[in-house]
N, C-alpha and C positions, 0 to 999 in steps of 0.2 A: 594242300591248298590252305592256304590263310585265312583264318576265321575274322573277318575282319570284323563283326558285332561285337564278339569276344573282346576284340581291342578295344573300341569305343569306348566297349563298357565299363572295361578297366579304366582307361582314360579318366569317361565321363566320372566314375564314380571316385578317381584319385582325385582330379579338379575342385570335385562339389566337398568332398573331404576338407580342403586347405580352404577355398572359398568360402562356405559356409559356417566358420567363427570368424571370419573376418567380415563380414556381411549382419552376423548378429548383433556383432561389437559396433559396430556404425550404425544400427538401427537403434542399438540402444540409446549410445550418445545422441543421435539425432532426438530420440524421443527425448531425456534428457533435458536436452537442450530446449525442446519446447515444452517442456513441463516449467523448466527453469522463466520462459519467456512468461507464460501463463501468468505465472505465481507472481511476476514482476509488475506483469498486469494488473492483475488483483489488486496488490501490494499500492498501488497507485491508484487503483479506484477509488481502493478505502479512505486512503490519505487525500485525495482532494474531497471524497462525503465525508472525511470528517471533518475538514477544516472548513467546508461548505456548511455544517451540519453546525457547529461551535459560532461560527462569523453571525450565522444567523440567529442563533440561539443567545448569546450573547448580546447585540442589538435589538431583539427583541425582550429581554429581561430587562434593559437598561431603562428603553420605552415605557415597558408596562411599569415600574418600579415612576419612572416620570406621569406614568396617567391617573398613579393611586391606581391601577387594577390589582398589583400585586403591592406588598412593602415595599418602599422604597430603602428595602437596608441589604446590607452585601451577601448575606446569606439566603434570605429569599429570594435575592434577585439570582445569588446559582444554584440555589434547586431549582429554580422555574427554568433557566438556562438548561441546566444537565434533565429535566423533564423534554423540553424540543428537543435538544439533538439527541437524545435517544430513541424517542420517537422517528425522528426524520433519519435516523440512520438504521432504524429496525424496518420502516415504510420501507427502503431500500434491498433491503435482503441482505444488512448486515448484521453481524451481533458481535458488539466489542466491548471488550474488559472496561467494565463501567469506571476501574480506578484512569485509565486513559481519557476516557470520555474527561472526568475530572480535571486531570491534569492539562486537558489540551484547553480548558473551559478558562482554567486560572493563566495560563499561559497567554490567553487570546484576550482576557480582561487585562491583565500585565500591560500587554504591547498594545493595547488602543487606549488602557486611561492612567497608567502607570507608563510611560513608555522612558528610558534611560537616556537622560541625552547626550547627545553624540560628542566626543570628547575629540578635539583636533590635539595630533599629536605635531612635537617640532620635526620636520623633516630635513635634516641637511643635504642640502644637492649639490655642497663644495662647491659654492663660488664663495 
């Protein structure tokens, strides 16, 4: 008579053999993959708090520097700048390379009171 358990179980247990790295490997990737999505998340949190963090830090330094609250000279008015947004980006639950903070600060005074202007190039359209 035919042990037909015996079979199954050879079966079941050749199946789960071949299945199961192919099953690990796609749980990985899948994990992966939303590790990868996370981080892209984040990645973008950060970058609109800090550009949210500098916009306002920046208009507010410019402000205070026009109230007499602070100097009205370029250096006090970005350490009072780089004091908000590090504040407001620490308030938030981030903590970023303060030489960034800097550079996004000179960056963001740059293109609001420094801004390049726009230069029209000749375009030929051959008529």
């Amino acid at each position: 008579m035919i042990d037909w358990g015996s079979i199954v179980e050879k079966v079941l247990l050749a199946v789960i053999a071949v299945a199961l790295p192919i099953l690990l490997k796609m749980l990985a990737d899948w994990l992966q993959l939303k590790r990868d999505e996370f981080e892209n998340l984040v990645g973008e949190e950060l970058s609109f708090a800090l550009a949210d963090a500098v916009r306002i830090a920046v208009l507010a330094a410019e402000q205070s520097g026009l109230a007499k609250l602070i100097e009205d000279t370029a250096e006090a008015k970005k350490r009072y700048a780089f004091d908000i947004a590090e504040r407001y980006l620490h308030e938030r639950g981030f903590n970023i390379d303060l030489d960034l903070i800097s550079a996004a600060i000179e960056a963001a005074v740059k293109e609001r009171f420094h801004p390049e202007p726009v230069h029209s190039l000749p375009i030929d359209v051959g008529l």
